[in-house]
C-alpha positions in Angstrom: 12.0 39.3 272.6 15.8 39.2 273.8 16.9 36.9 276.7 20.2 37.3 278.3 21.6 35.1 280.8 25.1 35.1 282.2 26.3 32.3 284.4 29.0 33.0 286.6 30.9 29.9 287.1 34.8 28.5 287.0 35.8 26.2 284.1 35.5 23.1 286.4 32.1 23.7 287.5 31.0 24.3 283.6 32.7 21.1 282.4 30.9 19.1 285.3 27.5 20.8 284.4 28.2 19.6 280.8 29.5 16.3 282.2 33.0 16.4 280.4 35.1 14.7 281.4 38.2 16.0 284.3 41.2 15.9 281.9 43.7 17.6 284.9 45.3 14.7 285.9 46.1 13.7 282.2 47.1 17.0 281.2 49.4 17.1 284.6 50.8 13.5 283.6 52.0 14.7 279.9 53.4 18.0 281.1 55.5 16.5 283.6 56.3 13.8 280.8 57.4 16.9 278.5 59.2 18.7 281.2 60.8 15.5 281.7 61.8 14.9 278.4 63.1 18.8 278.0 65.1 18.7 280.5 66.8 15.5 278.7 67.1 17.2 275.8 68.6 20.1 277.2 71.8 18.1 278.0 72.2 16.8 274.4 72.6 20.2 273.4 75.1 21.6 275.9 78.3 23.1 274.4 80.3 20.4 276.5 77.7 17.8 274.6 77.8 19.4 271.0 81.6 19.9 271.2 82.2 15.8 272.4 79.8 14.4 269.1 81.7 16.7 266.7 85.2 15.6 268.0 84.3 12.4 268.2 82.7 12.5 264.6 86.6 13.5 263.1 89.8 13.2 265.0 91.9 15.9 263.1 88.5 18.1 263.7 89.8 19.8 266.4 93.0 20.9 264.8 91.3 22.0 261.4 89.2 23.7 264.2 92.0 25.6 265.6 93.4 26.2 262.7 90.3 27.9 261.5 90.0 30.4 264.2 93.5 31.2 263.6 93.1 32.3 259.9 89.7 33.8 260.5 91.0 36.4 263.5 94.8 36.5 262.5 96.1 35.7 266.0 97.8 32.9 264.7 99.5 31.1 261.6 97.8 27.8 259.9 100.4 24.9 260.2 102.7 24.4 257.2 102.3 20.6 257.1 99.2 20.2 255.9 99.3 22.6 252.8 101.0 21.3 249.6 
């Protein structure tokens, strides 16, 4: 003998008929945490951001920087100074 039954009910109404427990309000709480946090992070990793920690990491960065994209694309000539 074969018995099908199908219940035709929302996710809600099976988790009360179970008696889970109603884990929207956490699950609301830590996504708005991680949005939260995202959105933080997304500022660390702006150009304007990324650009400021690696100046401020060397000072002479931003002319070996320049001088760089000078020598890689030819639109320019590397300082004289620095070579020996």
């Amino acid at each position: 003998m074969k018995v099908n039954v199908e219940i035709d009910c929302t996710p809600l109404e099976a988790r009360q008929f179970f008696g889970l427990p109603d884990v929207q309000p956490m699950q609301t709480a830590v996504m708005d945490k991680l949005q939260n946090q995202m959105l933080d992070n997304i500022q660390k990793v702006s150009p304007e951001a990324l650009m400021q920690s690696w100046l401020s990491f060397d000072p002479k960065f931003a002319e070996r920087f320049t001088d760089m994209f000078a020598a890689m694309t030819g639109l320019g000539t590397t300082r004289t100074s620095d070579k020996k």
